[in-house]
N, CA, C and O atoms as a GROMACS GRO file, in nm:
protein
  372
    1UNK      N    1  -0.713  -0.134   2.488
    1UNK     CA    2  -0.759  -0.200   2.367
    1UNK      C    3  -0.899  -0.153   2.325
    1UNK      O    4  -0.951  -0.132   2.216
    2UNK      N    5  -0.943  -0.143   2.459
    2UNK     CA    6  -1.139  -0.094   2.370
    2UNK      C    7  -1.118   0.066   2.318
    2UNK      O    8  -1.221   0.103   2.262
    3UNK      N    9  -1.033   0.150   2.322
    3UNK     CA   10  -1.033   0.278   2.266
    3UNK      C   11  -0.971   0.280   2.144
    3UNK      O   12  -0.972   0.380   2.072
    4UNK      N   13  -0.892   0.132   2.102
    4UNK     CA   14  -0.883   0.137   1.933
    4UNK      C   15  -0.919   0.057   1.843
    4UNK      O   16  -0.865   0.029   1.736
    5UNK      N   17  -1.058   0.003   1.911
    5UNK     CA   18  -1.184  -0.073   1.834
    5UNK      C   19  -1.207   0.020   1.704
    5UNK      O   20  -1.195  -0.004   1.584
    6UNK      N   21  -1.252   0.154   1.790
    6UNK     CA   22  -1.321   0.239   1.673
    6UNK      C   23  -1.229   0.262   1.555
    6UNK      O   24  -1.275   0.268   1.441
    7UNK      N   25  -1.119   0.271   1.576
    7UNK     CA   26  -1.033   0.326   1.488
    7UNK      C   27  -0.992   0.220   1.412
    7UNK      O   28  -0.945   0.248   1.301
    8UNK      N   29  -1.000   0.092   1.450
    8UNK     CA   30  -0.962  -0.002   1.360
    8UNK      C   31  -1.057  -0.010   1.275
    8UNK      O   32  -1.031   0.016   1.158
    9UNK      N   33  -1.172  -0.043   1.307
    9UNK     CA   34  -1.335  -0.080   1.200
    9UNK      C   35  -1.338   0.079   1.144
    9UNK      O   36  -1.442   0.104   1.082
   10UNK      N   37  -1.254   0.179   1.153
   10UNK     CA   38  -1.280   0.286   1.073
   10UNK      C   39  -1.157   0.279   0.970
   10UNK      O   40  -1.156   0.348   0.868
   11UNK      N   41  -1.075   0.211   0.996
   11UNK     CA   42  -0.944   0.216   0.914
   11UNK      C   43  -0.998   0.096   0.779
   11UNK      O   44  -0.991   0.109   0.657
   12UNK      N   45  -1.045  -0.007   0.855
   12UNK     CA   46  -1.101  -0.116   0.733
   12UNK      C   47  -1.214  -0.069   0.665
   12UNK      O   48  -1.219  -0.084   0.543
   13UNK      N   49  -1.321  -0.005   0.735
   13UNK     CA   50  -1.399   0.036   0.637
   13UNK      C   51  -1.371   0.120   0.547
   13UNK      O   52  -1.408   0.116   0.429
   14UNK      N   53  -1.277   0.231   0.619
   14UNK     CA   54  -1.201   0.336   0.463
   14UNK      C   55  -1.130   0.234   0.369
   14UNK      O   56  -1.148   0.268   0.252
   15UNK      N   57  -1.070   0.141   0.379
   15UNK     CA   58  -1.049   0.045   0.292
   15UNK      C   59  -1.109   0.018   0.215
   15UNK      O   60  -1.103   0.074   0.105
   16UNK      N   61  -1.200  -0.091   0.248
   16UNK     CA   62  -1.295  -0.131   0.164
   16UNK      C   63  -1.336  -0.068   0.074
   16UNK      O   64  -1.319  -0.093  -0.046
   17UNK      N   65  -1.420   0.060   0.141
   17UNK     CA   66  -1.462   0.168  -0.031
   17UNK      C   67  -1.388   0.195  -0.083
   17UNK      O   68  -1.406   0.199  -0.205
   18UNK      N   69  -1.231   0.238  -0.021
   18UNK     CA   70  -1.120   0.283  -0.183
   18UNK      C   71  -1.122   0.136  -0.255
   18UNK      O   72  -1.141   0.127  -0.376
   19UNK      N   73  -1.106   0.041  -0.184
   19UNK     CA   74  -1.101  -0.105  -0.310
   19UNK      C   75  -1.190  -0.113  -0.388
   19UNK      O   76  -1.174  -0.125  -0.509
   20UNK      N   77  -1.332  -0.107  -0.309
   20UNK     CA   78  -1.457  -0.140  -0.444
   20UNK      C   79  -1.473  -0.023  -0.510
   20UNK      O   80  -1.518  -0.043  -0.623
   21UNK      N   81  -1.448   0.132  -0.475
   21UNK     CA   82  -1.402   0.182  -0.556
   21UNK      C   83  -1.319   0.176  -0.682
   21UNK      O   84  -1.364   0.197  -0.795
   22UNK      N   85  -1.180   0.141  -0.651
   22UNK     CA   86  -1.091   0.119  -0.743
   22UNK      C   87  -1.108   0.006  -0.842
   22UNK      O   88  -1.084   0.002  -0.963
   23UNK      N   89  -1.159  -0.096  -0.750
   23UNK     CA   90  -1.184  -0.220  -0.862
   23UNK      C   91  -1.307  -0.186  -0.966
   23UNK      O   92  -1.291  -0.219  -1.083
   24UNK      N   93  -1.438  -0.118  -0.925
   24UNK     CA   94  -1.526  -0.089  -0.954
   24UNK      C   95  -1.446  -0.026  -1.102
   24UNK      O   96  -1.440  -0.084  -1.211
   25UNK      N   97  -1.408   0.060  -1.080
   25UNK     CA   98  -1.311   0.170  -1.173
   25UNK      C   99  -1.218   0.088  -1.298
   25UNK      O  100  -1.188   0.118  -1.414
   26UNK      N  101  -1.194  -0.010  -1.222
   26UNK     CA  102  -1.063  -0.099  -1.307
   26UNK      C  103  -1.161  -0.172  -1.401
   26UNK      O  104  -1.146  -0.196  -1.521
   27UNK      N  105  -1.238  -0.194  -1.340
   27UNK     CA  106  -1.307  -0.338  -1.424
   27UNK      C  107  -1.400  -0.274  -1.534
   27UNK      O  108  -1.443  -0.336  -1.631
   28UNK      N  109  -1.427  -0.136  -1.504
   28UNK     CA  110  -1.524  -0.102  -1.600
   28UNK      C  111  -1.389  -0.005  -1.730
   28UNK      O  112  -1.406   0.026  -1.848
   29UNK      N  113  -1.295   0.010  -1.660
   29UNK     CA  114  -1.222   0.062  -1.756
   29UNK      C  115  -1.143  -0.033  -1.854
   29UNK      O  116  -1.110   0.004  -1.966
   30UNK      N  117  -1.111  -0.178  -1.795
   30UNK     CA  118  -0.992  -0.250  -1.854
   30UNK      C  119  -1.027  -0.303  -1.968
   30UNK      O  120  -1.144  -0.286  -2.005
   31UNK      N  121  -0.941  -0.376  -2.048
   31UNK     CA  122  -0.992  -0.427  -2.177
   31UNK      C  123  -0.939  -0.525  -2.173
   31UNK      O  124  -0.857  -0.536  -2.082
   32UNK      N  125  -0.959  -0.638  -2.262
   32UNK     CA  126  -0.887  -0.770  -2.266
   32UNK      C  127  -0.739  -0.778  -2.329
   32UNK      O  128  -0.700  -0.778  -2.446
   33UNK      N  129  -0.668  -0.788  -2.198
   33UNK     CA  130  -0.479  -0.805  -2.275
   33UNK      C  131  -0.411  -0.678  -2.162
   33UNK      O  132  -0.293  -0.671  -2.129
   34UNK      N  133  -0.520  -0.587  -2.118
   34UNK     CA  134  -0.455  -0.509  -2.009
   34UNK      C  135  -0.535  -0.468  -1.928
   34UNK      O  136  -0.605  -0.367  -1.928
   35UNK      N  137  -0.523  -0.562  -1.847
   35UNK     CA  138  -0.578  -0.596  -1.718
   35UNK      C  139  -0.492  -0.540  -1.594
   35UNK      O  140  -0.373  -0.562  -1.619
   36UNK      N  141  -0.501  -0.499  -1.515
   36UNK     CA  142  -0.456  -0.398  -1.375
   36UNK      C  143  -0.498  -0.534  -1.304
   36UNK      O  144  -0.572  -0.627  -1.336
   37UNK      N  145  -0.388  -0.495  -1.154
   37UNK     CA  146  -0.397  -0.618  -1.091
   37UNK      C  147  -0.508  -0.664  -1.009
   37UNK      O  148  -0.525  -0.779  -0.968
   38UNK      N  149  -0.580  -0.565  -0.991
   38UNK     CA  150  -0.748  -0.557  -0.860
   38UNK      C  151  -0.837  -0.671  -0.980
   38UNK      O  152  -0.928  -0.749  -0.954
   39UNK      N  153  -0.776  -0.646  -1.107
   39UNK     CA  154  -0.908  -0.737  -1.201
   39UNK      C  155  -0.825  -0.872  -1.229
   39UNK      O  156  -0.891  -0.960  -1.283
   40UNK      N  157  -0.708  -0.896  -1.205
   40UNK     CA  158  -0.680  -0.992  -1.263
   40UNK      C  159  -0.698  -1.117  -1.088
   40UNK      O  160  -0.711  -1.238  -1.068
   41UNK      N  161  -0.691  -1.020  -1.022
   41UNK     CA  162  -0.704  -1.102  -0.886
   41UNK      C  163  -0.861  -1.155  -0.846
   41UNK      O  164  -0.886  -1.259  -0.784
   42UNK      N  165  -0.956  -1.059  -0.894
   42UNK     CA  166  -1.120  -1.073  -0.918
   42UNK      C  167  -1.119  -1.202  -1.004
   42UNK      O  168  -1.178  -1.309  -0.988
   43UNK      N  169  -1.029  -1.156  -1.106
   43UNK     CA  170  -1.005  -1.326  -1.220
   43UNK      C  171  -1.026  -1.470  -1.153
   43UNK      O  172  -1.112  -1.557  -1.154
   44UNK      N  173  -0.887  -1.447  -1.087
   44UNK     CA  174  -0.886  -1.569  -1.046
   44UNK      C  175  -0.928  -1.625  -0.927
   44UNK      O  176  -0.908  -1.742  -0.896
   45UNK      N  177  -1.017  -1.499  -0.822
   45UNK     CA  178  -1.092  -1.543  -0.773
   45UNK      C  179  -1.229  -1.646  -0.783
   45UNK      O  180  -1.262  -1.740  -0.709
   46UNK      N  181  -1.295  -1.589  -0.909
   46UNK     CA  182  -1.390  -1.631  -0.968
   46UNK      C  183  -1.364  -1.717  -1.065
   46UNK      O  184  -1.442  -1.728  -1.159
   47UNK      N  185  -1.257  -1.786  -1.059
   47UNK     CA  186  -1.209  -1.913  -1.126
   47UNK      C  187  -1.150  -2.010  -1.050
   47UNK      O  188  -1.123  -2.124  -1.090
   48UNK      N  189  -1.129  -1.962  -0.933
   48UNK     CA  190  -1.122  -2.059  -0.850
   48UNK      C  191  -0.940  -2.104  -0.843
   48UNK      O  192  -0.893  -2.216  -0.823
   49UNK      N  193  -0.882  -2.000  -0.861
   49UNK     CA  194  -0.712  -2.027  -0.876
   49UNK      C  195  -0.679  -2.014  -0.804
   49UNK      O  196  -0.610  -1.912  -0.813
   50UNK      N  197  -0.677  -2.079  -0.649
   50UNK     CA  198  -0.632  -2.005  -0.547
   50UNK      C  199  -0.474  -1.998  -0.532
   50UNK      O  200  -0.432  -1.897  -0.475
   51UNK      N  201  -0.386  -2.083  -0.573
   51UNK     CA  202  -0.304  -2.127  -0.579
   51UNK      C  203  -0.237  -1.967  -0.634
   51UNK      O  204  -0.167  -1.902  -0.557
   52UNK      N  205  -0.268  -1.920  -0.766
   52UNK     CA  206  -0.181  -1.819  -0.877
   52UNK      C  207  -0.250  -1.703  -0.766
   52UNK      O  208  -0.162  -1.657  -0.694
   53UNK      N  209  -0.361  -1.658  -0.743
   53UNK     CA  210  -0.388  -1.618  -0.673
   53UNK      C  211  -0.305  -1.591  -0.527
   53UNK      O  212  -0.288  -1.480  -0.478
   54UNK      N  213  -0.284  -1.648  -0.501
   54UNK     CA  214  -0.215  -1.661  -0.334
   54UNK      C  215  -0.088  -1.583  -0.342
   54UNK      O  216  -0.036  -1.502  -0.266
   55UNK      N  217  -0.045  -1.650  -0.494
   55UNK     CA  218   0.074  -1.612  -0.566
   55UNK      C  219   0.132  -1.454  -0.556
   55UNK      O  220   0.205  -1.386  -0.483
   56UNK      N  221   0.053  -1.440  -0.677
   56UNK     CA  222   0.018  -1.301  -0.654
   56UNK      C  223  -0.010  -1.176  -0.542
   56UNK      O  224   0.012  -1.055  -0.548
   57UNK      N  225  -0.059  -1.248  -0.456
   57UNK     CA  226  -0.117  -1.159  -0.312
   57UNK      C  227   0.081  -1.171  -0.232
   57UNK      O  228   0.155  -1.095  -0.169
   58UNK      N  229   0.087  -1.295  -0.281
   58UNK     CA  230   0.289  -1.294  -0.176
   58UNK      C  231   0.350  -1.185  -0.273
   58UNK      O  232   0.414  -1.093  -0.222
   59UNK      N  233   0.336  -1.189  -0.397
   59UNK     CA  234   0.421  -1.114  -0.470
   59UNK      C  235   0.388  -0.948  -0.456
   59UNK      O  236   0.489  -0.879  -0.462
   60UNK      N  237   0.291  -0.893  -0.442
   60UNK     CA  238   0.217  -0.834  -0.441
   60UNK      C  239   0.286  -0.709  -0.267
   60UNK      O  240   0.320  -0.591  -0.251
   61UNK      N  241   0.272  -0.840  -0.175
   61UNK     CA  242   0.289  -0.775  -0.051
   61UNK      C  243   0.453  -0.731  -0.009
   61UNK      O  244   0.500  -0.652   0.074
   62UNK      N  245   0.512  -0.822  -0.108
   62UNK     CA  246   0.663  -0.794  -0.152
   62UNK      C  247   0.705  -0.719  -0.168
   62UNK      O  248   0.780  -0.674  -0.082
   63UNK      N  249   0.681  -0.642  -0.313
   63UNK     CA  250   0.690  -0.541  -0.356
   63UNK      C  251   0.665  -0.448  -0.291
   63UNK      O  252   0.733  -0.346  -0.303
   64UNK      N  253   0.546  -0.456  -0.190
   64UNK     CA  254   0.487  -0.320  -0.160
   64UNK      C  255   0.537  -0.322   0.010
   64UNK      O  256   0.492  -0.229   0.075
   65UNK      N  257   0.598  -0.390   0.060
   65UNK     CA  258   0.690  -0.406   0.158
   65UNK      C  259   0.810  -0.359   0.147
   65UNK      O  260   0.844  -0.286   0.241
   66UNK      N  261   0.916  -0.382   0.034
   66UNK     CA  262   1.000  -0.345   0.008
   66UNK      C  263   1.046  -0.208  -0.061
   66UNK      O  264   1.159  -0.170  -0.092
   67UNK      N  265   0.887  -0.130  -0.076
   67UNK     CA  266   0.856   0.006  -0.145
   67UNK      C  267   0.877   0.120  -0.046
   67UNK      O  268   0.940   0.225  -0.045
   68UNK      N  269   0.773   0.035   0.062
   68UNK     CA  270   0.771   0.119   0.218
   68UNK      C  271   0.896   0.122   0.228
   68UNK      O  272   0.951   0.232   0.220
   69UNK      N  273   0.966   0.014   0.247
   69UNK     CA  274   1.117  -0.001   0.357
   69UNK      C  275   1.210   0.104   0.272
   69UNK      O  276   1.292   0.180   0.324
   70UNK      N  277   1.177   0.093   0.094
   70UNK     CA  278   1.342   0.145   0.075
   70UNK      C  279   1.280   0.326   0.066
   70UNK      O  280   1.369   0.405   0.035
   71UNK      N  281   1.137   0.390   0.091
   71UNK     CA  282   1.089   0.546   0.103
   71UNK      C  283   1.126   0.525   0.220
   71UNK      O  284   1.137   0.642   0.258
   72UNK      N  285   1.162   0.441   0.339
   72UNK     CA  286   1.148   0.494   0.439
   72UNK      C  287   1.311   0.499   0.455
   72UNK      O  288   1.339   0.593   0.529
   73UNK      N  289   1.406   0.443   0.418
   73UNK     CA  290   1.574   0.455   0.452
   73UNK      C  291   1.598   0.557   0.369
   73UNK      O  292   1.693   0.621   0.415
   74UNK      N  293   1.555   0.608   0.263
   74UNK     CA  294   1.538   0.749   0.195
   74UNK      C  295   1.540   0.855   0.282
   74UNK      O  296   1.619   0.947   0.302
   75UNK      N  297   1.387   0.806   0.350
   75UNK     CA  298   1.325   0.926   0.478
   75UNK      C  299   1.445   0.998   0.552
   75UNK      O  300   1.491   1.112   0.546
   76UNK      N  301   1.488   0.846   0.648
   76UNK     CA  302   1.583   0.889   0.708
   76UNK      C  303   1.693   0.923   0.673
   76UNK      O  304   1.731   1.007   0.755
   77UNK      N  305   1.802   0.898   0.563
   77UNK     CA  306   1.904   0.967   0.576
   77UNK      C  307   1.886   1.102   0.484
   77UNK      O  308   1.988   1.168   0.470
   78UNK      N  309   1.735   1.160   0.406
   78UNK     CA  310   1.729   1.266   0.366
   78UNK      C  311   1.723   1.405   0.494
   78UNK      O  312   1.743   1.526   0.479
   79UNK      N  313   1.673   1.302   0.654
   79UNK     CA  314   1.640   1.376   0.737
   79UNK      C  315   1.781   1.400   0.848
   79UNK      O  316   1.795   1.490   0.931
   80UNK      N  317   1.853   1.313   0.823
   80UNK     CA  318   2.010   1.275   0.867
   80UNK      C  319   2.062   1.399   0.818
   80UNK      O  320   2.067   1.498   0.892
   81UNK      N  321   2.104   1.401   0.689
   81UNK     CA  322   2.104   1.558   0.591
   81UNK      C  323   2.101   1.652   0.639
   81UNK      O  324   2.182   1.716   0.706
   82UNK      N  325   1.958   1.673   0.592
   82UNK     CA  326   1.917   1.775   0.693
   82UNK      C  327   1.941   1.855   0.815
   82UNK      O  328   1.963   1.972   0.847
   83UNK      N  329   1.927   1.742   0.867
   83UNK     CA  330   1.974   1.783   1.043
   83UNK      C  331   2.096   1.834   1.050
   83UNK      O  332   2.137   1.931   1.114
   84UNK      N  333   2.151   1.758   0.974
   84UNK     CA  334   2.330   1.780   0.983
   84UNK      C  335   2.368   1.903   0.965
   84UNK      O  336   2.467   1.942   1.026
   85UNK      N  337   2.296   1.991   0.879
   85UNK     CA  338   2.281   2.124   0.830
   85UNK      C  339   2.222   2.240   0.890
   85UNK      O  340   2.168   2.339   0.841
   86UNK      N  341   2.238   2.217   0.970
   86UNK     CA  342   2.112   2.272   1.061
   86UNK      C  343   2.208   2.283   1.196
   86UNK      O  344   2.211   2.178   1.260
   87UNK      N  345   2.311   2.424   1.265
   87UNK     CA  346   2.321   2.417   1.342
   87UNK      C  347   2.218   2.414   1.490
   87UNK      O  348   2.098   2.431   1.515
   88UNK      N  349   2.354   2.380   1.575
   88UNK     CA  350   2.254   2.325   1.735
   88UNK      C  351   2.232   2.485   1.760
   88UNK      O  352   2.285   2.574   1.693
   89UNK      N  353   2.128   2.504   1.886
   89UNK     CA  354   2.084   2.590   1.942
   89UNK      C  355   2.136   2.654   2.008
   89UNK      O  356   2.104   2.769   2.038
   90UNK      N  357   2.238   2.585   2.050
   90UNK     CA  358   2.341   2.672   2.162
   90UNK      C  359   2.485   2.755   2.059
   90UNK      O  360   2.582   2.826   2.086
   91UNK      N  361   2.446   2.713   1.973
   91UNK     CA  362   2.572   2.766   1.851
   91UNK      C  363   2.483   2.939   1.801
   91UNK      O  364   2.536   3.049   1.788
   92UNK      N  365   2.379   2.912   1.788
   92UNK     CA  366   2.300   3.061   1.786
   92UNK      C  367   2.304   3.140   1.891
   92UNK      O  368   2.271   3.256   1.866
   93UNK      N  369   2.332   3.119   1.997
   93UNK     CA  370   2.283   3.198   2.067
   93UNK      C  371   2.384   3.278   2.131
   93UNK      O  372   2.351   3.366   2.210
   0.00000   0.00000   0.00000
């Protein structure tokens, strides 16, 4: 466990700057009526919505759960494919 301290507090801190990056980016670009979701979540932070807020963060992790899962059953049967195509080693030789 103590040899993936570092790598964790290096994984969150690369985080962090792409977010305040990106939000930084969003908020100075957006206009009123099209709003990106990093500003509309800043919104209702600072309004105190935790509720639509919370909302959003479930809906949010949904989507992007179910994004991973269906690139990754892609992954595999593009690599299933593949393989399949691909005689064995002992057939070459």
């Amino acid at each position: 466990m103590p040899l993936l301290i570092p790598g964790i507090v290096s994984g969150w801190i690369l985080m962090a700057t792409m977010f305040v990056r990106e939000l930084s980016l969003s908020v100075v670009l957006s206009r009123p009526g099209t709003e990106v979701l990093a500003v509309q979540i800043l919104r209702f932070a600072e309004d105190g919505l935790w509720g639509r807020l919370s909302a959003l963060g479930i809906m949010m992790i949904v989507i992007s759960t179910a994004l991973v899962t269906l690139a990754s059953l892609i992954g595999r049967r593009l690599t299933k494919v593949e393989s399949a195509d691909i005689p064995p080693v002992e057939a070459l030789g």
